[in-house]
GULOVEX-450176 format. One line per field, with one value per atom (N, C-alpha, C, O, CB): residue number from 0; residue in one letter; x, y, z. Coordinates in steps of 0.1 Angstrom, whole numbers, always signed. Glycine has a CB too. Layout:
// residues N
num: NUM|...
residu: A|...
east: X|...
north: Y|...
up: Z|...
This chain:
// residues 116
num: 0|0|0|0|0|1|1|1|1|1|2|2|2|2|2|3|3|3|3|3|4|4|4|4|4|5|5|5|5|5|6|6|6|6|6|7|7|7|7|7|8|8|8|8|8|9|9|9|9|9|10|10|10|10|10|11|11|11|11|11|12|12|12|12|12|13|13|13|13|13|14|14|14|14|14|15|15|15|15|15|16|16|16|16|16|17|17|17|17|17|18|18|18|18|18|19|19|19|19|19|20|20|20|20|20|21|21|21|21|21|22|22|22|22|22|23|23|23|23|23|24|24|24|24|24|25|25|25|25|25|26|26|26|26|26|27|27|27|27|27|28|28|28|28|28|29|29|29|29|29|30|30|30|30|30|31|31|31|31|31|32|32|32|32|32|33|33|33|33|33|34|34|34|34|34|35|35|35|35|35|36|36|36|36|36|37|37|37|37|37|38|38|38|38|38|39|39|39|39|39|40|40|40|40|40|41|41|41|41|41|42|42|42|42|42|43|43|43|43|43|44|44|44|44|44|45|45|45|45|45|46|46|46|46|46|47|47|47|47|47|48|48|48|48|48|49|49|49|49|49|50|50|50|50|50|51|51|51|51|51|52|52|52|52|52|53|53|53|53|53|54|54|54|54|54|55|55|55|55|55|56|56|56|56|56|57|57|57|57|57|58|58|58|58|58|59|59|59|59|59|60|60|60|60|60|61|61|61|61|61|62|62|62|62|62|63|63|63|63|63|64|64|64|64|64|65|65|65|65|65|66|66|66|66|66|67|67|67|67|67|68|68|68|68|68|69|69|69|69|69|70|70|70|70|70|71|71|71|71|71|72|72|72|72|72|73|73|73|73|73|74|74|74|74|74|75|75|75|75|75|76|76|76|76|76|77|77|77|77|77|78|78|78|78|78|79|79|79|79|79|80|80|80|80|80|81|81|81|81|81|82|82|82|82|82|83|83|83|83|83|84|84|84|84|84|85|85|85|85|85|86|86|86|86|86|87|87|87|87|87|88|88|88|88|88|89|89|89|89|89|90|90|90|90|90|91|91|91|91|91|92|92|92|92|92|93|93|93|93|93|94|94|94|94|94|95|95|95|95|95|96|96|96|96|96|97|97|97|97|97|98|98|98|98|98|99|99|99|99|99|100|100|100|100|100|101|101|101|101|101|102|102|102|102|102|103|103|103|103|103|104|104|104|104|104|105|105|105|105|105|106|106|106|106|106|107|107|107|107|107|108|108|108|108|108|109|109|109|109|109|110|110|110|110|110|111|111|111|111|111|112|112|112|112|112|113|113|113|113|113|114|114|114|114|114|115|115|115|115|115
residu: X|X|X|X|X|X|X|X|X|X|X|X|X|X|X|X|X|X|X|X|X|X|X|X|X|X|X|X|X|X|X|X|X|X|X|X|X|X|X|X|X|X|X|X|X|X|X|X|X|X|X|X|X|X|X|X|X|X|X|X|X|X|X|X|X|X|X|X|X|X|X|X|X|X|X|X|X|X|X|X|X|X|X|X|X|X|X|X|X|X|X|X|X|X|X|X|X|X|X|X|X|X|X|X|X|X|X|X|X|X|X|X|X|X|X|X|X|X|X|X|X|X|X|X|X|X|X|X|X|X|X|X|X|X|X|X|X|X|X|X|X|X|X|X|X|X|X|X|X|X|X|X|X|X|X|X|X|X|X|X|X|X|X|X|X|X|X|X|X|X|X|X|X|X|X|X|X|X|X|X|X|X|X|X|X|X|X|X|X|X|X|X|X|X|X|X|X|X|X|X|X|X|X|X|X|X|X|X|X|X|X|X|X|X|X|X|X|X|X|X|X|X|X|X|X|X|X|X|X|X|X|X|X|X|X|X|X|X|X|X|X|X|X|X|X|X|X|X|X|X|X|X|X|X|X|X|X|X|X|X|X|X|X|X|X|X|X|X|X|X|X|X|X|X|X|X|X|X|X|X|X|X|X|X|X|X|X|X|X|X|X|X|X|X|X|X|X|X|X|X|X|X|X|X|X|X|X|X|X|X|X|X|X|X|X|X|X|X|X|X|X|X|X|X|X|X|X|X|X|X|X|X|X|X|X|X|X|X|X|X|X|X|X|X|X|X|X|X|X|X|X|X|X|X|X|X|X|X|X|X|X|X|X|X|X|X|X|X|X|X|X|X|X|X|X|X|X|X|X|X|X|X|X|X|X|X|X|X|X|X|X|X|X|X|X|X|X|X|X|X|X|X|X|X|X|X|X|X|X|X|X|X|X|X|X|X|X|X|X|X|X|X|X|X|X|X|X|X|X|X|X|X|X|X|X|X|X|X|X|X|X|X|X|X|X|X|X|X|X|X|X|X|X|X|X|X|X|X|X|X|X|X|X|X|X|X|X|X|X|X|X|X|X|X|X|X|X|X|X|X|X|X|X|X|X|X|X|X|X|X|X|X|X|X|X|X|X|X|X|X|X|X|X|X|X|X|X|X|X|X|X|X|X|X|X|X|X|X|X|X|X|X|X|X|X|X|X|X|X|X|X|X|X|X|X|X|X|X|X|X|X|X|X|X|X|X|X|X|X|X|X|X|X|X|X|X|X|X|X|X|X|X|X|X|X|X|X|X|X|X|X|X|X|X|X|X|X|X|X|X
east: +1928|+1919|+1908|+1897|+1927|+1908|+1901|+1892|+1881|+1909|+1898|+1893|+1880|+1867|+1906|+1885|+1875|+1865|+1853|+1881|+1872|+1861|+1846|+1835|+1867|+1848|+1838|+1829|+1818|+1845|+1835|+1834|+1820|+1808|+1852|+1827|+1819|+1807|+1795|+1833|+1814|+1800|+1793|+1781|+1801|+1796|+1787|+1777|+1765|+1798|+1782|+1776|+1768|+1760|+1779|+1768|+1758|+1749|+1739|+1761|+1751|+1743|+1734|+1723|+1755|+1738|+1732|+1722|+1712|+1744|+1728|+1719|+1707|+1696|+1731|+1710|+1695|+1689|+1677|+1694|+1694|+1686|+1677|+1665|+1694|+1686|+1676|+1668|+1658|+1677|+1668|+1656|+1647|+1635|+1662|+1650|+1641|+1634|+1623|+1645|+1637|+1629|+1623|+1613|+1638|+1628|+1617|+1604|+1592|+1625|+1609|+1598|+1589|+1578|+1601|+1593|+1585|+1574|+1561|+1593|+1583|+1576|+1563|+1552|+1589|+1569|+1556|+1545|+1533|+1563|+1551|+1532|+1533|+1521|+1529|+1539|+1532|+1525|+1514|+1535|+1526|+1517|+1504|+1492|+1525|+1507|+1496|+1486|+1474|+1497|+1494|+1487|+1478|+1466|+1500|+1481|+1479|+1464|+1454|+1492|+1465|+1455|+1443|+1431|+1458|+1449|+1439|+1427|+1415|+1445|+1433|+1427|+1422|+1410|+1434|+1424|+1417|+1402|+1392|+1426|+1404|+1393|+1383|+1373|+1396|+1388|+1382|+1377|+1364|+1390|+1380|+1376|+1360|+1349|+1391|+1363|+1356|+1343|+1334|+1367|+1346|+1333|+1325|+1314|+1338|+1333|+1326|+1319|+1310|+1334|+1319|+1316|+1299|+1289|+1332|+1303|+1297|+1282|+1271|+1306|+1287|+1279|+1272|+1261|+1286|+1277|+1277|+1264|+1258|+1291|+1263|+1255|+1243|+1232|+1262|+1246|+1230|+1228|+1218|+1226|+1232|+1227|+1217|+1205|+1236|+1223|+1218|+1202|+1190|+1233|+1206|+1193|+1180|+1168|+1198|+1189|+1175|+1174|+1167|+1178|+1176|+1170|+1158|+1147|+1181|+1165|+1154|+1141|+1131|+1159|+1143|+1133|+1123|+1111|+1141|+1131|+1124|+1115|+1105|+1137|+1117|+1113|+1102|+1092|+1125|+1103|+1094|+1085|+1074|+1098|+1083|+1076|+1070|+1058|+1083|+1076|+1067|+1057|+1046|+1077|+1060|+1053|+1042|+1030|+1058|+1043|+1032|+1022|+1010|+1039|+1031|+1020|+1013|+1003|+1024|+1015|+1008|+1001|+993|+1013|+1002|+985|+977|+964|+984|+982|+972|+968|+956|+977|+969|+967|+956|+945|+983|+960|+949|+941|+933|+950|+940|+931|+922|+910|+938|+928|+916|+910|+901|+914|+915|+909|+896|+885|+929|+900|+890|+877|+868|+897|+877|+871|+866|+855|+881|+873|+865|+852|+840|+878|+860|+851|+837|+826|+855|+843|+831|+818|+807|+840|+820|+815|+806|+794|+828|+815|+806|+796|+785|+811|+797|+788|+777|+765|+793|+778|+765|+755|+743|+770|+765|+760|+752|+746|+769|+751|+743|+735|+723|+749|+740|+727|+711|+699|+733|+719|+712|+703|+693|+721|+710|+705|+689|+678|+717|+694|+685|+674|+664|+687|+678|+665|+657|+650|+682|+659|+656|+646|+635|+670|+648|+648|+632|+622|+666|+635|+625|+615|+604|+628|+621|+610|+597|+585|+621|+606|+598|+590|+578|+604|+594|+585|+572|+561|+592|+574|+564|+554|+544|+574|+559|+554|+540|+530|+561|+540|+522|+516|+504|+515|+522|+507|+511|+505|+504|+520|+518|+507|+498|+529|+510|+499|+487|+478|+500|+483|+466|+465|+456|+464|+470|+468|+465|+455|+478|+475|+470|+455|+445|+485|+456|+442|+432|+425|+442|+434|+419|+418|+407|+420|+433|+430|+425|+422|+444|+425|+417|+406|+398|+422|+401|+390|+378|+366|+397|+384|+379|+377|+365|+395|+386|+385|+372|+363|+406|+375|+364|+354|+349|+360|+347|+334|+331|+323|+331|+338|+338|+333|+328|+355|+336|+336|+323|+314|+349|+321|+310|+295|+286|+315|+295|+290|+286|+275|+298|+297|+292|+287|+283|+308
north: +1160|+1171|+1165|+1171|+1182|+1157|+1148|+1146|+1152|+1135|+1134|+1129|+1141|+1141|+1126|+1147|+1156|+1161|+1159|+1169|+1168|+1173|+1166|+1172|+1175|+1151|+1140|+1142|+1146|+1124|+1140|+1139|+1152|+1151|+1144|+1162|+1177|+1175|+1179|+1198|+1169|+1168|+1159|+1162|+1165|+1149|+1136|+1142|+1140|+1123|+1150|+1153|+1160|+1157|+1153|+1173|+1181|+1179|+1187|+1187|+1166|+1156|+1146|+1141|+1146|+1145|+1136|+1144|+1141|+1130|+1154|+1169|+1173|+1175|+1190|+1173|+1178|+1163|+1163|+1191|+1151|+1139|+1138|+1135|+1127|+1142|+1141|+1145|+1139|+1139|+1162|+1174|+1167|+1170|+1192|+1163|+1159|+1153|+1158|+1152|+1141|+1128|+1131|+1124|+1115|+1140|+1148|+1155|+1153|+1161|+1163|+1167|+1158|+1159|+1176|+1149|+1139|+1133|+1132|+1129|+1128|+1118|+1126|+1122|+1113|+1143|+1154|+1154|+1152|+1176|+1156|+1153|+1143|+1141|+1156|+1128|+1116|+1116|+1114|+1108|+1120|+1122|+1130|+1126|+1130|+1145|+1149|+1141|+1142|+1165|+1136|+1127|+1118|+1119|+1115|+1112|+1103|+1108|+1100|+1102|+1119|+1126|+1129|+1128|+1136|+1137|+1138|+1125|+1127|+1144|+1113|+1103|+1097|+1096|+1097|+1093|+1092|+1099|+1094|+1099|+1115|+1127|+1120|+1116|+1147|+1120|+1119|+1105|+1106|+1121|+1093|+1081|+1082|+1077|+1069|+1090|+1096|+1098|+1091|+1116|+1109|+1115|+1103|+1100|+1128|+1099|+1088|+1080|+1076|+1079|+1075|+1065|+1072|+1066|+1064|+1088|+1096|+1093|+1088|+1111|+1098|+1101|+1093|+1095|+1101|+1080|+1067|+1058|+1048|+1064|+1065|+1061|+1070|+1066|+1065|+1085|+1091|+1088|+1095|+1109|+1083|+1076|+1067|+1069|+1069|+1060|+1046|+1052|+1049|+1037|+1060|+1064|+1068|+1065|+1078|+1077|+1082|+1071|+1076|+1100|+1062|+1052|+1048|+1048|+1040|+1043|+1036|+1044|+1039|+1035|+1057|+1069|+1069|+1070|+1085|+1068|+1070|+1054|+1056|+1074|+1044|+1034|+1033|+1025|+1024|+1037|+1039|+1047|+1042|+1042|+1056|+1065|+1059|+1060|+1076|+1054|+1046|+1036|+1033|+1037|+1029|+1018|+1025|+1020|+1007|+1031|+1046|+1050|+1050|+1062|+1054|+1057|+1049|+1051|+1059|+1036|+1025|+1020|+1012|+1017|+1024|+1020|+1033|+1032|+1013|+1045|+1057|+1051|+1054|+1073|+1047|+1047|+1039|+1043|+1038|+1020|+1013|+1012|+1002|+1006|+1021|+1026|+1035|+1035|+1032|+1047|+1049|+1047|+1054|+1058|+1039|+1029|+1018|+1016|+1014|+1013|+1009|+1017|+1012|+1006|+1028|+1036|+1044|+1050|+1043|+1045|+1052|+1037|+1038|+1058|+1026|+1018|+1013|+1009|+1015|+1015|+1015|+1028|+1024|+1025|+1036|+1050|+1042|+1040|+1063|+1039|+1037|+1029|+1031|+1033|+1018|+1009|+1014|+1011|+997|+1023|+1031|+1042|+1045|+1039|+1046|+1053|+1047|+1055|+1058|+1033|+1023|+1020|+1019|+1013|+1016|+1016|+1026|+1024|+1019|+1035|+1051|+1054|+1060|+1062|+1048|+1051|+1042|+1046|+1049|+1026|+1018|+1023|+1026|+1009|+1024|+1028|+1044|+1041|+1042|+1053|+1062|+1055|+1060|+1071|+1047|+1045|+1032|+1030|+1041|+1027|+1019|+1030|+1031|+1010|+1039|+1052|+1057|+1057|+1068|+1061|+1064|+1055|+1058|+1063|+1037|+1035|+1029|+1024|+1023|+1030|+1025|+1043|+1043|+1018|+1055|+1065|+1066|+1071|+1076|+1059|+1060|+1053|+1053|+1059|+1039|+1032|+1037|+1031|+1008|+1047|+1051|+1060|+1060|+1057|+1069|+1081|+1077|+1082|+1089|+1064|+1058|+1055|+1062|+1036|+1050|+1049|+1061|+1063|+1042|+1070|+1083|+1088|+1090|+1099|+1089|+1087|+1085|+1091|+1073|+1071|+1062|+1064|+1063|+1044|+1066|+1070|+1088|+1092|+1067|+1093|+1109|+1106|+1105|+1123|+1103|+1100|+1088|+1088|+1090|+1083|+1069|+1082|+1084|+1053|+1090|+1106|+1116|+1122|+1119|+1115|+1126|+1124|+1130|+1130|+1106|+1104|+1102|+1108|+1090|+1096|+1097|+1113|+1114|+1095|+1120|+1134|+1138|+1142|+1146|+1137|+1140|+1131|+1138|+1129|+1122|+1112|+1119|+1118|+1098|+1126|+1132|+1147|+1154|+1133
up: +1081|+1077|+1069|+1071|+1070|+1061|+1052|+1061|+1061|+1047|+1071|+1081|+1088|+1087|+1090|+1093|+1103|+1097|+1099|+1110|+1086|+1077|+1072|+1072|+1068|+1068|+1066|+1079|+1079|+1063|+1089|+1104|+1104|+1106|+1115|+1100|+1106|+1092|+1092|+1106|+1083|+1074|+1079|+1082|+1059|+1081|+1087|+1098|+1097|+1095|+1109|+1115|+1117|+1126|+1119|+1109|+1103|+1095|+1095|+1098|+1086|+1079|+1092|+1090|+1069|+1100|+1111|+1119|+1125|+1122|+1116|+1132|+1124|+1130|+1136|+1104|+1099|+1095|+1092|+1084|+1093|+1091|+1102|+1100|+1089|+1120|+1127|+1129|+1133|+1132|+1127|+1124|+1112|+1112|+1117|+1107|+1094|+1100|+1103|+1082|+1105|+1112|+1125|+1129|+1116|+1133|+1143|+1134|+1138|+1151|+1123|+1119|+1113|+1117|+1112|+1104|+1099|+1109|+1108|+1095|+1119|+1129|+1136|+1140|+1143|+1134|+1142|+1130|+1132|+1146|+1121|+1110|+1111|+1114|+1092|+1112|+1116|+1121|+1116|+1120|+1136|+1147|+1143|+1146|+1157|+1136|+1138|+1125|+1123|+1140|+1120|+1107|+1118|+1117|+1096|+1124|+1132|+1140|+1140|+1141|+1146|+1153|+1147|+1151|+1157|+1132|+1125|+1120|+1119|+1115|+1119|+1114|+1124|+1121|+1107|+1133|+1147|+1147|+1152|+1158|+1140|+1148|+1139|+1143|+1146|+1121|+1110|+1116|+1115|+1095|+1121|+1120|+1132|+1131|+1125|+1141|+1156|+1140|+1135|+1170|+1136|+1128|+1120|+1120|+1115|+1114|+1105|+1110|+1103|+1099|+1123|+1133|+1139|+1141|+1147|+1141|+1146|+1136|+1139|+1146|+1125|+1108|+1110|+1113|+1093|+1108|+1107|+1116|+1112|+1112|+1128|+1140|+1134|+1133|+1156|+1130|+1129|+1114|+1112|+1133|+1103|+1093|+1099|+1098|+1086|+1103|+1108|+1117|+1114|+1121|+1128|+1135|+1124|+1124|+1143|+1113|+1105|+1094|+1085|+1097|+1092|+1083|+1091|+1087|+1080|+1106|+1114|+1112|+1108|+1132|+1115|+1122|+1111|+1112|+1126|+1098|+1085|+1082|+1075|+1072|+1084|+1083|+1097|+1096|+1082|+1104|+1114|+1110|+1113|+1126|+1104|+1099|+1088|+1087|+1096|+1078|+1067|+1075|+1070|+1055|+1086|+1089|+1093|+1092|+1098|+1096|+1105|+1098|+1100|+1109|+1085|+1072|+1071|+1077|+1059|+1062|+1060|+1066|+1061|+1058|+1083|+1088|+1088|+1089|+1106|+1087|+1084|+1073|+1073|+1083|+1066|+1047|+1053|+1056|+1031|+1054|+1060|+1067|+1067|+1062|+1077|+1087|+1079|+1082|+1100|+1067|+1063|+1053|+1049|+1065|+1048|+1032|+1043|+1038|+1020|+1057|+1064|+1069|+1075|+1073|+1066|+1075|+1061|+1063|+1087|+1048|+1038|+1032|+1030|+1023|+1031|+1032|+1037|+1032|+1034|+1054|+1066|+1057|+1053|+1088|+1056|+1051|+1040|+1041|+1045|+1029|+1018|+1022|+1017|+1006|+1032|+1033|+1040|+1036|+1038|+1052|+1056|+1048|+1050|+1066|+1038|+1029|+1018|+1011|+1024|+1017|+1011|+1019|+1016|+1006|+1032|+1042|+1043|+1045|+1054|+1040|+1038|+1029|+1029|+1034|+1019|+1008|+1005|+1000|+997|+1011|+1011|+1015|+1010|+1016|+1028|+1045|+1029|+1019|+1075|+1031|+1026|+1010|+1008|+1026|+1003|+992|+998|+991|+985|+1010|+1015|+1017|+1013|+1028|+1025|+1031|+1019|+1021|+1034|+1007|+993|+992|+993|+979|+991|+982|+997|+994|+967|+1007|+1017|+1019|+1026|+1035|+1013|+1018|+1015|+1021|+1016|+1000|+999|+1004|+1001|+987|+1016|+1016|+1034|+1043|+1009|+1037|+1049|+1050|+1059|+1053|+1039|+1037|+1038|+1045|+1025|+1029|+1023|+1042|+1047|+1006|+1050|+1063|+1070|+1077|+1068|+1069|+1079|+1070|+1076|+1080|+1061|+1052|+1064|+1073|+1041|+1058|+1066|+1080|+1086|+1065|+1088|+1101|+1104|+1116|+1109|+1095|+1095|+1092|+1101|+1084|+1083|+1076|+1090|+1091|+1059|+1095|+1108|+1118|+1123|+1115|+1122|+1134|+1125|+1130|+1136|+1110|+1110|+1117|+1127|+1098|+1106|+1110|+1128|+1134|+1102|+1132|+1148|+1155|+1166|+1152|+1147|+1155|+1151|+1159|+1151|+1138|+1127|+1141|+1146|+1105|+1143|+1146|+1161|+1167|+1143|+1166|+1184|+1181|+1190|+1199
């Protein structure tokens, strides 16, 4: 009776050790799945990090020739604007001996006319 009894305990001890270890082994598994999914995401994340660094560094390089293209081009400007300023600033100071000419060329038509 000793005997059997150990027996019927043993075995009932055996029937939930092995429920235990089915159950264990089933959250193993889904342990298992889960970390797979989570590793899938990271990998996922991981790839469009990476995309938007690129995308973002592409974009700065982009800037930096808008920036130098128009520090080129505010430049170009100032220098026409000195051009401008010159030509105009020549215009002044040649305007009186333009005028003393249209002068002398009115004054050369009066007498001419005066004269017929």
């Amino acid at each position: 009776m000793f005997l059997s009894g150990n027996i019927n305990y043993f075995i009932t001890m055996t029937n939930n050790g092995s429920q235990r270890l089915n159950r264990i082994e089933a959250l193993l598994e889904q342990l298992t799945v889960r970390q797979e999914v989570t590793e899938r995401i990271v990998q996922s994340n991981s790839r469009a990090i990476q995309a938007m660094i690129e995308q973002r560094e592409s974009d700065r390089l982009k800037h930096e020739e808008r920036i130098e293209r128009l520090e080129n081009l505010t430049e170009r400007i100032g220098r026409v604007q000195e051009g401008v300023e010159r030509l105009l600033s020549s215009i002044d100071e040649e305007r009186p001996s333009m005028l003393r000419k249209l002068n002398t060329i009115e004054n050369k038509l009066d007498r001419l006319l005066e004269r017929d």
